[in-house]
PAGULUM-449855 format. One record per residue (C-alpha): residue number from 0; x, y, z. Coordinates in steps of 0.5 Angstrom, whole numbers. Layout:
% residues N
> NUM/X/Y/Z
...
***
This chain:
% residues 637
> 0/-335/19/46
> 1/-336/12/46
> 2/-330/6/45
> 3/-329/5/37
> 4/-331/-3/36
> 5/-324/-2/31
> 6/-320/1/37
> 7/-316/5/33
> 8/-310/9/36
> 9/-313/14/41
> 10/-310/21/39
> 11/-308/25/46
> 12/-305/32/45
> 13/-301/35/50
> 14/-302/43/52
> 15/-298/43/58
> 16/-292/42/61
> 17/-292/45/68
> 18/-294/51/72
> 19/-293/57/68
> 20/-292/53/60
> 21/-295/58/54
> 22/-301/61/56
> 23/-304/60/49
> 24/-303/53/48
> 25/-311/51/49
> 26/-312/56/43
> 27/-306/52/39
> 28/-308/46/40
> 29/-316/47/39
> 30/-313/50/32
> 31/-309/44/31
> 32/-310/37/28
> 33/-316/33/31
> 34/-314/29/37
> 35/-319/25/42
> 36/-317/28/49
> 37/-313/34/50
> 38/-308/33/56
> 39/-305/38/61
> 40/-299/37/66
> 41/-299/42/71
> 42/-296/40/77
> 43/-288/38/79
> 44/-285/37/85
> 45/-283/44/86
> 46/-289/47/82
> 47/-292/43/88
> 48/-289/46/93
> 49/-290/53/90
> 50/-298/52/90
> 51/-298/49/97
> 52/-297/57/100
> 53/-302/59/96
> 54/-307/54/98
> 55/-306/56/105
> 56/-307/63/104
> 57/-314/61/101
> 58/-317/53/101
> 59/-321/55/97
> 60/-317/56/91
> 61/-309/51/91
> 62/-312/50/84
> 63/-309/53/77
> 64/-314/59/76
> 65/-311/61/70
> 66/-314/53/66
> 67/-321/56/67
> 68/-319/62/62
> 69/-314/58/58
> 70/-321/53/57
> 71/-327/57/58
> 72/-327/60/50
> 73/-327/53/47
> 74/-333/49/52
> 75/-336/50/46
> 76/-332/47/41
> 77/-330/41/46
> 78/-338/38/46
> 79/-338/39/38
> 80/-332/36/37
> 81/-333/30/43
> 82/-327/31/45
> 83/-324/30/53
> 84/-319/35/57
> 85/-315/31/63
> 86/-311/35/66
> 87/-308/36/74
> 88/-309/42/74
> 89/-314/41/81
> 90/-308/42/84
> 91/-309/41/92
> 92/-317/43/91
> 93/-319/39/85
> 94/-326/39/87
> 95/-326/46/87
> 96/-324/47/81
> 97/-329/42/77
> 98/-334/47/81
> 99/-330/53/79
> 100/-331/49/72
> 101/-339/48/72
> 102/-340/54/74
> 103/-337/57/68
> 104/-341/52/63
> 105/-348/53/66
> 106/-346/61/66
> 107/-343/60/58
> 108/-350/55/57
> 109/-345/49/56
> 110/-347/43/58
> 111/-341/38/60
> 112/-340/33/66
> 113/-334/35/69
> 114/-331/30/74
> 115/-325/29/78
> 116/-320/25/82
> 117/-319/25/90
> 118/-316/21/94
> 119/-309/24/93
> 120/-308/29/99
> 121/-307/26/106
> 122/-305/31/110
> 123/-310/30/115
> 124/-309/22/115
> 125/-301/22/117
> 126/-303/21/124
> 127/-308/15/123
> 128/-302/14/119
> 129/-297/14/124
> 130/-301/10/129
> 131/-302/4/123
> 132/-295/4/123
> 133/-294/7/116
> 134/-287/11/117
> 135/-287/14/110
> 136/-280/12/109
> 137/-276/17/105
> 138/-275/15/98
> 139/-268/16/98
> 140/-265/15/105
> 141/-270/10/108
> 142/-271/15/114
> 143/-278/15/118
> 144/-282/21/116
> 145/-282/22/125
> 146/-274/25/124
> 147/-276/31/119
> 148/-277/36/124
> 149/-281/39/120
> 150/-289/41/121
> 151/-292/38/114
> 152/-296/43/111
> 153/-298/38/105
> 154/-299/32/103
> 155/-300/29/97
> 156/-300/21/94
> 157/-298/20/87
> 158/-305/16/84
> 159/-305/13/78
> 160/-309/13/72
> 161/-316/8/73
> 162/-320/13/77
> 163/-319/17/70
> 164/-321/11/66
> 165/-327/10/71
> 166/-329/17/70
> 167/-329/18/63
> 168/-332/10/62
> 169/-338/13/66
> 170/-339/19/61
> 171/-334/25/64
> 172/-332/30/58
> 173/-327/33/64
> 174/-323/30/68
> 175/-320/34/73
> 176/-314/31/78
> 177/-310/34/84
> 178/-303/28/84
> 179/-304/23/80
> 180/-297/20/76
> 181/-296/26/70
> 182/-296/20/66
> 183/-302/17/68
> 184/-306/24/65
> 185/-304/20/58
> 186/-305/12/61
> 187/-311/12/64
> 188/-315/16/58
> 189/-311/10/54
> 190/-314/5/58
> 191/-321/7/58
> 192/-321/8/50
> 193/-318/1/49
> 194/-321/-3/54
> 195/-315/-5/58
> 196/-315/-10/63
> 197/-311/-7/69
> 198/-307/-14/69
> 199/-305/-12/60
> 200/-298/-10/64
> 201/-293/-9/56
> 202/-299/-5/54
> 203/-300/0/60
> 204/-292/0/60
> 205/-292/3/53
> 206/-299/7/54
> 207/-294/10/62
> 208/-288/11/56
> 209/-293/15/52
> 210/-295/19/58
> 211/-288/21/60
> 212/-286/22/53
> 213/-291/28/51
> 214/-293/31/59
> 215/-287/36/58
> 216/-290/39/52
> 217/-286/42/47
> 218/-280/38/50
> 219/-281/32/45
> 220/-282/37/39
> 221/-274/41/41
> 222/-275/44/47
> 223/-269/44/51
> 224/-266/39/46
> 225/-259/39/45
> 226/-259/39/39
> 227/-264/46/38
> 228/-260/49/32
> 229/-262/43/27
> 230/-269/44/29
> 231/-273/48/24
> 232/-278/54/27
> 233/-276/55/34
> 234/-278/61/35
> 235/-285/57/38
> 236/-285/50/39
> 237/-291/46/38
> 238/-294/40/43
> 239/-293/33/42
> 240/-299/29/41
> 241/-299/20/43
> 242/-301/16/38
> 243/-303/10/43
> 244/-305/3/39
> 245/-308/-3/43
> 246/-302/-6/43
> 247/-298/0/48
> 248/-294/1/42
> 249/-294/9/40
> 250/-292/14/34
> 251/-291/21/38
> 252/-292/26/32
> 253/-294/34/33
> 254/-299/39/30
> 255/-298/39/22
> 256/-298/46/22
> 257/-294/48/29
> 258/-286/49/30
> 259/-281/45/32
> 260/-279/38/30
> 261/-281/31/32
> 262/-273/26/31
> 263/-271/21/35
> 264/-267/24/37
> 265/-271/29/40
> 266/-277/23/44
> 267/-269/21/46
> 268/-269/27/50
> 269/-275/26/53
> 270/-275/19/55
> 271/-268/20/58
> 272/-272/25/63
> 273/-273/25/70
> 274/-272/17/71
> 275/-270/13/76
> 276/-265/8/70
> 277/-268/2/66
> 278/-274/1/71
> 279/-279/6/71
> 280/-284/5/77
> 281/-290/8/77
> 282/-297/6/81
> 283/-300/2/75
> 284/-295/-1/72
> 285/-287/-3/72
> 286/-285/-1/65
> 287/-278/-3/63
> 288/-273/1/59
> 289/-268/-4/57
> 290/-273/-6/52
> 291/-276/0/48
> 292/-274/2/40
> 293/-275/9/36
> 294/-276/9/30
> 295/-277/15/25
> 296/-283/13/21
> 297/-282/19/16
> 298/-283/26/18
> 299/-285/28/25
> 300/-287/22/26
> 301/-283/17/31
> 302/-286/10/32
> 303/-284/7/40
> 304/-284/0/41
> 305/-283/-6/45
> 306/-283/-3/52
> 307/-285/-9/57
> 308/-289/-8/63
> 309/-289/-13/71
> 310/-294/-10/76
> 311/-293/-4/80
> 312/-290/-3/86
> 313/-294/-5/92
> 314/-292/3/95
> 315/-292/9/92
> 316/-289/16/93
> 317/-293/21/98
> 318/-289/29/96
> 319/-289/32/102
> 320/-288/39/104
> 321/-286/43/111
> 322/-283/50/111
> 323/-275/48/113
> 324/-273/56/114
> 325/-273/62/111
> 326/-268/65/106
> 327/-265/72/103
> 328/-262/73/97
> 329/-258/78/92
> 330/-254/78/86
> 331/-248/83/86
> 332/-242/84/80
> 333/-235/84/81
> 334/-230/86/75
> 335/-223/84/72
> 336/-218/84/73
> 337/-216/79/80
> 338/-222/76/80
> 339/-221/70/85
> 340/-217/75/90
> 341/-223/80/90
> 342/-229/74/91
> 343/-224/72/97
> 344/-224/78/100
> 345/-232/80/98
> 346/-233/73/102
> 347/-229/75/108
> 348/-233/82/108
> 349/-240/80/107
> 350/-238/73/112
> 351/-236/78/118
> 352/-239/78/124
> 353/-246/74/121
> 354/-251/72/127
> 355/-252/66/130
> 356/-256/61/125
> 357/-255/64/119
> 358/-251/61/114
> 359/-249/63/106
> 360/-248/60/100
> 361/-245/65/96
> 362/-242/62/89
> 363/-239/67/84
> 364/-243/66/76
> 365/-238/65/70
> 366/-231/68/69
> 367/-228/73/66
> 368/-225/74/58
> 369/-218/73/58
> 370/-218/79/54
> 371/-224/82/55
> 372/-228/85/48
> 373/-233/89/52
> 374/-234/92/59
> 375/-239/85/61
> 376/-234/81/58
> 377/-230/83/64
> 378/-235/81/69
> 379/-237/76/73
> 380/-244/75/78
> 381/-244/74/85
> 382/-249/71/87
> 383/-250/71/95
> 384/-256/67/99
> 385/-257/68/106
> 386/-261/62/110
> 387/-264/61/117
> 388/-268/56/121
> 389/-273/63/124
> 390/-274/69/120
> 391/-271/74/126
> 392/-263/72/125
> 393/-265/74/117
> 394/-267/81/120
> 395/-262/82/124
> 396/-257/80/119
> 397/-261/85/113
> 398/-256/82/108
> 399/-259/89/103
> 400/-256/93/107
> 401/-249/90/109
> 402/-248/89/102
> 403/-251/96/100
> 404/-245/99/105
> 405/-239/95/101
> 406/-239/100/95
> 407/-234/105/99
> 408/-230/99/103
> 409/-229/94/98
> 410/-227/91/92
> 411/-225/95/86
> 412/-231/94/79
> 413/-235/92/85
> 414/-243/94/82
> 415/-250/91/82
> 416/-256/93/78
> 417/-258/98/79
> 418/-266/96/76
> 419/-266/91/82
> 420/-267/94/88
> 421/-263/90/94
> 422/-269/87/99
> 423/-268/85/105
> 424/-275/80/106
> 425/-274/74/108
> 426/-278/68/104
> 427/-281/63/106
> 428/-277/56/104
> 429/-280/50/103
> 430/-278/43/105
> 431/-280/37/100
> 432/-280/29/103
> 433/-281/24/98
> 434/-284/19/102
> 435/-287/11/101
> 436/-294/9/103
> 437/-297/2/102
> 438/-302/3/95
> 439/-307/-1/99
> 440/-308/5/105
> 441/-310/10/99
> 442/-318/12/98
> 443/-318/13/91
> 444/-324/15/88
> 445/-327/18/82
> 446/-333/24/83
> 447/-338/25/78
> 448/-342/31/78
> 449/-348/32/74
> 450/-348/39/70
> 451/-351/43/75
> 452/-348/39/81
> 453/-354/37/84
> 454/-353/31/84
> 455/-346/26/84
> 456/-343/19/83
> 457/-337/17/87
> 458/-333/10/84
> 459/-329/7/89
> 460/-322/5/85
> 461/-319/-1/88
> 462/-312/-2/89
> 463/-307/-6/84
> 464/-310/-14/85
> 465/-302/-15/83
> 466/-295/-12/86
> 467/-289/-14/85
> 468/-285/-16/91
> 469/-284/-11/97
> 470/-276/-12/96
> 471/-275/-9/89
> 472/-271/-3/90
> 473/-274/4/88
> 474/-267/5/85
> 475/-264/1/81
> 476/-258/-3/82
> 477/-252/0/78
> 478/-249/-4/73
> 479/-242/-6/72
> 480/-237/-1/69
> 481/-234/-1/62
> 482/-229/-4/59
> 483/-223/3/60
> 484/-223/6/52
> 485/-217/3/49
> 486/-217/-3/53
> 487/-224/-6/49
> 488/-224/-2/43
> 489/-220/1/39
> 490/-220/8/39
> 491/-214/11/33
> 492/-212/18/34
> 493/-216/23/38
> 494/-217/29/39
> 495/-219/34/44
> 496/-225/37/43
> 497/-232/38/47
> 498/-236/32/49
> 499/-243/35/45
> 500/-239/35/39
> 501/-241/28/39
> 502/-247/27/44
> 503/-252/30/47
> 504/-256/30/54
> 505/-262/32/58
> 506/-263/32/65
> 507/-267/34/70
> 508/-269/32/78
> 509/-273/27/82
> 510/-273/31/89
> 511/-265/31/91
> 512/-262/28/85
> 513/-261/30/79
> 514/-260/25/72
> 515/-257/27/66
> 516/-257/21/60
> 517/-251/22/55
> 518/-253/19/48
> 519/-249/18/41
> 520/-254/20/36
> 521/-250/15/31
> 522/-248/7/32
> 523/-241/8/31
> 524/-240/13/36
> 525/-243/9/42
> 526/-238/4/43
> 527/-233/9/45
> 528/-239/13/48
> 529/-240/8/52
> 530/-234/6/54
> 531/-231/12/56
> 532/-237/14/60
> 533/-235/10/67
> 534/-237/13/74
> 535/-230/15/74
> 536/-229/19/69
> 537/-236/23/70
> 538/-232/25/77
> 539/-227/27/73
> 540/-231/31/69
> 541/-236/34/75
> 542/-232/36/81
> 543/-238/37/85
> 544/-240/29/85
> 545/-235/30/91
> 546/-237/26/97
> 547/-244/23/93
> 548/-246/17/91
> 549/-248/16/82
> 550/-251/10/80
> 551/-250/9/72
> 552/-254/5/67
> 553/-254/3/61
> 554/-259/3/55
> 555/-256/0/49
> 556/-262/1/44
> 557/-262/8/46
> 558/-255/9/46
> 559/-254/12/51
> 560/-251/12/58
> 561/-255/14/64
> 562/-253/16/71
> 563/-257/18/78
> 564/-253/23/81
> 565/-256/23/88
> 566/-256/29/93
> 567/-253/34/88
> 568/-260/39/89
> 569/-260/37/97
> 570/-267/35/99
> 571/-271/37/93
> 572/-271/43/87
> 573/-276/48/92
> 574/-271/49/99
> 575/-264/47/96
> 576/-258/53/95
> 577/-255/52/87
> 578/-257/56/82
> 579/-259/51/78
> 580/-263/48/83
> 581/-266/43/79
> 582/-262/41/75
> 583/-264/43/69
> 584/-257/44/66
> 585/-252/39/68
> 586/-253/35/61
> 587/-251/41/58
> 588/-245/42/62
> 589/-242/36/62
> 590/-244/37/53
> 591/-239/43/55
> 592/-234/38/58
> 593/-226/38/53
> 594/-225/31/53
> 595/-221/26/47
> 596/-225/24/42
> 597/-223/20/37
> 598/-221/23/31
> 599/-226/19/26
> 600/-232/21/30
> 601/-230/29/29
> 602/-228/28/22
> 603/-235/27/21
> 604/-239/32/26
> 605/-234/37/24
> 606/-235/40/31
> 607/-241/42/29
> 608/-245/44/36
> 609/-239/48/39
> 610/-235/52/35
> 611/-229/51/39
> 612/-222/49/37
> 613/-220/42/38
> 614/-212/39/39
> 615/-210/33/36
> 616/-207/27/39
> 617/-203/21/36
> 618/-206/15/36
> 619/-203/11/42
> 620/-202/4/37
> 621/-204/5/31
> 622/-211/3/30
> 623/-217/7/27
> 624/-224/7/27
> 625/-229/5/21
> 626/-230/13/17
> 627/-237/16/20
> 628/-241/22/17
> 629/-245/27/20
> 630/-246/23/27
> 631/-250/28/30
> 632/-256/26/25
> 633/-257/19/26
> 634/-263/15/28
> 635/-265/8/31
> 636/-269/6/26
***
């Protein structure tokens, strides 16, 4: 495929979202609207974690099996059409996926030239790091990595897009990678089609931004949107394609015939995930939030514009993994009524007499009705995790059998499933370390193999010529609180109501911190959005803040507040101890949280989201707000 003199905008098609997304997506995408390249996200931090197991058991495999059957039935297709598939799916063994992918091509009588990316596993180089003097600082604390106390078992630096740029450049149909940056699987083929200088900064920040907005799949068509009942045809959400033009600027839009919806609201989702604040850091490219627009072109069609780019950080972000002990855990039932009493006394029970260096979490799970309508109503979950440095304290602990032996000497409606069978194996809990490596001690390479392999090309990718200085933080700084709700703006009578009765929130996880941003899908909600919103009044809302630090933010042209909550999920998704683990529900519980809304805003909403009854408050002076219809339809046009 060669560069278009015109340069229309690329159309690149997502088909994955993570490890374990719709088996059938390559099917759906092939059958969909014509694209350029197809774009598959495999891996993420926990999923990582997970693969690492596997790749120590076999070398020759860490890769995605399953890519080569979602793939393999439309290698044909792919070479009539000449579209390209980039996708990090290689895991830790991207060479032998390409291998594993030529081999399938010449079996099928296709010809394709399938590359792939390396120079991100440096495992076997953290000595020669060490004696360098590199420290691979923790990302969060600053900590040298020599005061983990874990073995390393894998090591991956996040590469950026140009190694796919060179590779499809040099004629690749097939660009396999292990850790580049998720978006950089959008960034680079983008670079590629438009000729991009690695300097082009606000055109590689929009092409970074399109990449972040499309690589979790279905996430920009309504998945696990606020806002999912006003998405029409949930039951399968289709995959978002990037419109990327030369300017960076994007129109992100979906498969005409697929499920799902494409709103501002649902690309606002989307943006808000999984980010540091206003400053996006990525190993190409600095790209700035604060700058950014949405706009509805017309149906399933968002245009994004304006983002600013600054060059990249000279460091970029190393993940980690070591195995940090062993874990057992049991999920077991409790039924009203005295529900708090019988938790206490279970607690006390299960907690006797443990062995030396086994700790528990044991969290109860919901809470009873009332006046409960049914036998499940009247239950609630109890989950309970046994954690241990070695695996013999665990065995000797057995946790299966001591709680197998509380159903006579227990607690009264004490139960588990039946169908789940208590274990007793302990598994293996992976640790994760983000630490910082200077870009310049990377070997970043694209591998370009003939069809039947017997010959290579290997395309040296320089470092970025232009960092930003060493000093800029990895964190932004927080800004400063708001002006109190009632003291800047007037906000007339309230009411009590559920706080997504007027918002919406996404969260997710960058190693042991969770981030949720809160936006007001209808200007006139923002003021007060914003100015309720403080840290203060997110403590409040959140007793499990307790004790860590939250950075909060601001984004006004997305009306949303956005904060970092550092240290809710530990060290990482894959060895922390909640249920959430990573973080995935805390918009939504904050949406759950009764706060006073202004009555105006309700009147509009109709509490629409949540069903629940509200209490009316006096005005505290007098003053009312502009009326508002139908707050939670709004856009940013």
């Amino acid at each position: 495929m060669s560069q278009p003199e015109q340069r229309r905008p690329i159309r690149i098609a997502n088909f994955s979202g993570y490890l374990g997304d719709r088996f059938t997506a390559v099917d759906e995408v092939m059958a969909g609207d014509p694209v350029d390249v197809l774009m598959g996200d495999y891996l993420a931090e926990i999923t990582l974690a997970a693969l690492s197991s596997r790749y120590r058991q076999d070398p020759a495999k860490g890769y995605v099996d399953y890519f080569l059957d979602q793939l393999r039935p439309h290698l044909p297709a792919l070479v009539e059409r000449d579209m390209k598939v980039v996708a990090n799916a290689g895991g830790f063994n991207p060479a032998g996926l390409a291998a594993a992918l030529r081999a399938i091509a010449a079996e099928d009588g296709v010809t394709l030239r399938v590359a792939h990316i390396e120079g991100d596993n440096v495992l076997a180089r953290l000595p020669e790091f060490a004696d360098a003097g590199y420290q691979l600082e923790h990302l969060d604390t600053g900590a040298p990595l020599s005061s983990w106390g874990s073995e390393p078992i894998a090591a991956n630096a996040y590469l950026g897009g140009w190694g796919i740029a060179a590779a499809l450049a040099e004629g690749a149909d097939i660009v396999v990678c292990g850790r580049v940056t998720d978006a950089s699987l959008t960034l680079g083929p983008a670079a590629w089609w438009h000729g991009w200088r690695r300097d082009d900064w606000d055109a590689l920040a929009g092409a970074l931004l399109a990449g972040h907005l499309i690589e979790c799949g279905p996430h920009a068509v309504g998945g696990n949107f606020s806002g999912f009942t006003r998405i029409p045809n949930m039951l399968v959400p289709g995959f978002p394609i990037a419109e990327i033009a030369a300017d960076g600027s994007t129109v992100v839009t979906k498969h005409t015939a697929d499920g799902g919806a494409v709103t501002v609201d649902t690309v606002t989702a989307q943006l808000l995930y999984e980010i540091q604040g206003p400053v996006y850091l990525n190993s190409d490219v600095t790209l700035h939030l604060d700058t950014v627009e949405l706009a509805q072109q017309g149906p399933d069609r968002v245009l994004v514009s304006g983002a600013t780019g600054t060059p990249p950080p000279p460091t970029t972000k190393v993940a980690i993994f070591g195995q940090v002990g062993y874990q057992t855990l049991h999920t077991v039932y409790l039924t009203a009524p005295d529900v708090p009493a019988k938790v206490a006394l279970l607690r006390a029970q299960i907690s006797r007499d443990l062995p030396d260096g086994v700790e528990l979490d044991i969290t109860p799970i919901g809470s009873a009705a009332p006046d409960p309508r049914t036998q499940w109503d009247a239950t609630v979950g109890l989950r309970v995790m046994a954690t241990a440095r070695e695996r013999e304290p665990l065995e000797v602990l057995d946790l299966a059998a001591r709680l197998g032996s509380l159903y006579l000497q227990s607690i009264p409606g004490f139960f588990m499933d039946g169908a789940v069978p208590l274990r007793a194996t302990a598994r293996p809990v992976i640790g994760y370390w983000p630490g910082l490596l200077p870009q310049s001690a990377l070997s970043h390479r694209a591998v370009l193999h003939v069809p039947d392999g017997s010959d290579s090309t290997v395309l040296d990718i320089p470092v970025p010529e232009q960092t930003a200085l060493a000093t800029q933080p990895h964190h932004p700084e927080p800004e400063p609180e708001p002006v109190a709700a009632g003291a800047g703006a007037a906000v007339g009578a309230t009411r009590t109501a559920p706080l997504g009765t007027v918002a919406y929130a996404r969260s997710g996880d960058k190693g042991g911190n969770s981030n949720v941003g809160i936006w007001a899908p209808d200007q006139r909600a923002w003021e007060w959005l914003r100015t309720t919103l403080s840290t203060e009044q997110l403590r409040r809302m959140m007793p499990e803040l307790a004790g860590l630090e939250v950075l909060r933010h601001e984004l006004p042209k997305l009306r949303a507040v956005h904060f970092v909550l550092r240290g809710l999920l530990g060290t990482g998704g894959s060895s922390n101890t909640r249920i959430d683990q990573i973080g995935k529900a805390v918009g939504e519980y904050l949406r759950a949280k009764h706060v006073p809304v202004p009555v105006q805003l309700l009147d509009g909403a109709g509490l629409l989201d949540s069903g629940e009854p509200s209490v009316d408050t006096p005005p505290p002076d007098g003053t009312q707000l502009s009326s508002g219809t139908e707050l939670l339809e709004g856009t940013r046009a």
